[in-house]
Wavefront OBJ file of the C-alpha trace (Angstrom):
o trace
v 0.000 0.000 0.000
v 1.510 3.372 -1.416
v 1.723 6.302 1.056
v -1.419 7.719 -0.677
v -3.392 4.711 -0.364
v -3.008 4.493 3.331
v -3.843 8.433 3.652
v -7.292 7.946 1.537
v -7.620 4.789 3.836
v -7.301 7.304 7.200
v -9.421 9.947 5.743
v -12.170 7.296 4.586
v -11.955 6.457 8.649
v -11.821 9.977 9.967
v -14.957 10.417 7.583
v -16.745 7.602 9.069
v -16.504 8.549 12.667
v -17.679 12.195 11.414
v -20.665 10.570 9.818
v -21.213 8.198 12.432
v -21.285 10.780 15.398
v -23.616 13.159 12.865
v -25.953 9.996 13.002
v -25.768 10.027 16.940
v -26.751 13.401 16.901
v -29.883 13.037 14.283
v -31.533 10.390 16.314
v -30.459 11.560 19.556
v -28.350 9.043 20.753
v -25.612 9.710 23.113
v -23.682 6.694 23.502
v -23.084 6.599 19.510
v -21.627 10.433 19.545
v -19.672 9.733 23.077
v -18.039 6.329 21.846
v -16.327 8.616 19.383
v -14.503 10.450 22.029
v -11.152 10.342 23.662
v -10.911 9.968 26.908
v -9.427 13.599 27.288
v -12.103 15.102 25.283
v -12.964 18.785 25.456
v -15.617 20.553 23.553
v -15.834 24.404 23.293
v -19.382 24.610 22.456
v -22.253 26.955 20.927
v -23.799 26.524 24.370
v -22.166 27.814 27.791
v -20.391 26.595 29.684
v -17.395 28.297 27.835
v -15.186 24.362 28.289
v -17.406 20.985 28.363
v -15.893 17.449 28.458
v -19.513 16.404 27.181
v -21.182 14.169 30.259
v -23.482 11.840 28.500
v -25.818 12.861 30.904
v -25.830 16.615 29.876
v -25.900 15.571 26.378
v -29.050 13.238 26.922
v -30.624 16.653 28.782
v -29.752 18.131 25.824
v -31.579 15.915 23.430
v -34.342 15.730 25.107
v -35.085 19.577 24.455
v -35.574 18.736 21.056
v -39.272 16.836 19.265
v -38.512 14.223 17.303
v -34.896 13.741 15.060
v -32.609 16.406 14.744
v -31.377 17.911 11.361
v -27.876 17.390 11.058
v -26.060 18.489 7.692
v -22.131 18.214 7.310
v -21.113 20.715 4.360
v -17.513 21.839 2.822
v -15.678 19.372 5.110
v -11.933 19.373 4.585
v -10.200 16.246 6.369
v -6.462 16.376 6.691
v -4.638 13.666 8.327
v -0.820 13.695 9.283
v 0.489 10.329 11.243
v -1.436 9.859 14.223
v -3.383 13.078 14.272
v -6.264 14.640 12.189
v -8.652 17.274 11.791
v -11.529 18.513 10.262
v -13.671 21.495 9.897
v -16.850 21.943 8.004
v -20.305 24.399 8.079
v -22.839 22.595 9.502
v -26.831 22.721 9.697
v -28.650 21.954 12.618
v -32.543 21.969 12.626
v -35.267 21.055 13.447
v -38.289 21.585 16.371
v -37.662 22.560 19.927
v -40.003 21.094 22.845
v -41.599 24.701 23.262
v -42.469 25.254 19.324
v -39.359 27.038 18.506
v -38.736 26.474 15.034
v -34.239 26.090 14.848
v -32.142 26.248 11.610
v -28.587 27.381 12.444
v -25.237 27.306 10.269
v -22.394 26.833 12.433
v -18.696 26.314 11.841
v -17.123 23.286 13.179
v -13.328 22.414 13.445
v -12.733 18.381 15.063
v -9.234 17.108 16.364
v -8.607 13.371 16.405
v -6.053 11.215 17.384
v -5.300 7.562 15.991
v -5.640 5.269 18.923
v -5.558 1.797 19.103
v -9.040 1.840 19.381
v -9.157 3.666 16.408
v -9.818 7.406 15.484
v -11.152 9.387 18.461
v -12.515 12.992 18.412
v -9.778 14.852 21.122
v -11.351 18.274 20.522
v -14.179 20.019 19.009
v -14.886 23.564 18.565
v -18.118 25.405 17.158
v -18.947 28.707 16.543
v -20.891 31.443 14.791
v -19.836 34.346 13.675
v -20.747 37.782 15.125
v -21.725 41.250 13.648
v -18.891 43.586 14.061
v -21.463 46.387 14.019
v -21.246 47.117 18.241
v -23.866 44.919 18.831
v -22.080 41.960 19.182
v -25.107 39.836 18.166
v -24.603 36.121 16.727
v -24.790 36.079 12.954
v -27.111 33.082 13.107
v -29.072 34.256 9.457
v -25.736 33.270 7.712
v -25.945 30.825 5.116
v -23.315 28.850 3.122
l 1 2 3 4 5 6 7 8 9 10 11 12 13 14 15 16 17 18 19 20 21 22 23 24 25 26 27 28 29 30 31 32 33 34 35 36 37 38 39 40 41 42 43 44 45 46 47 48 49 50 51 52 53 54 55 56 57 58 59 60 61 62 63 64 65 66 67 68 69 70 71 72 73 74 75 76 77 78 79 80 81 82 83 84 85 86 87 88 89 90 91 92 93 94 95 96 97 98 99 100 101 102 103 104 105 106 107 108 109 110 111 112 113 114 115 116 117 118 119 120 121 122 123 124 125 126 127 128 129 130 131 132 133 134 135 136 137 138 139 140 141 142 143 144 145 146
């Protein structure tokens, strides 16, 4: 196997634990998004707190604010993997229908940090954000669209 061939190999990996936690996330299911993590994960996340290691608990809470599935759309991901490390970042929809009525459809950017294990490809970090208007307001951009 050619340098190249194992690289495609570790991306085609890397992708599959992307799709497979997006999956977790759709149907709400937080042992498929948490088996993805390292140990040491750590999350800096739309919602407060400003650092989150991602309790499965809190992430269950989480879910349960939402009716039914949960839109979850991966666009413009980049994967680049290097040796035992890789990353990712992507735009990415979430939708759908909150418990009190409250319609949600949200572009975010996302940028993911893995690390080959021997267990694998596990998610080390994750970051997601929104941009702001620069305008003194300071209010999230959240009517951006790729």
């Amino acid at each position: 196997m050619t340098t190249l061939d194992r690289r495609v190999t570790e991306e085609e990996q890397v992708r599959a634990v992307m799709d497979d936690r997006a999956e977790g996330l759709r149907t709400k299911n937080a042992g498929c998004v948490i088996r993805h993590h390292a140990g040491d994960f750590v999350l800096f996340s739309l919602a407060p707190p400003l650092v989150s290691r991602t309790d499965p608990r809190d992430l269950e809470a989480w879910f349960a604010t939402w009716r039914g599935p949960i839109g979850y759309e991966i666009r413009a991901s980049t994967i680049t993997v290097g040796g035992d490390v890789a990353f990712c970042h992507s735009l990415n929809k979430m939708s759908g229908t909150k418990r009190d009525g409250e319609a949600v459809e949200l572009w975010f950017r996302q940028t993911v940090g893995l690390r080959k294990t021997a267990a694998g490809w596990k998610i080390t970090h994750a970051h997601e954000s929104v941009p702001f208007h620069m305008d003194g307001s300071f209010k999230a951009a959240t009517d951006l669209e790729p």
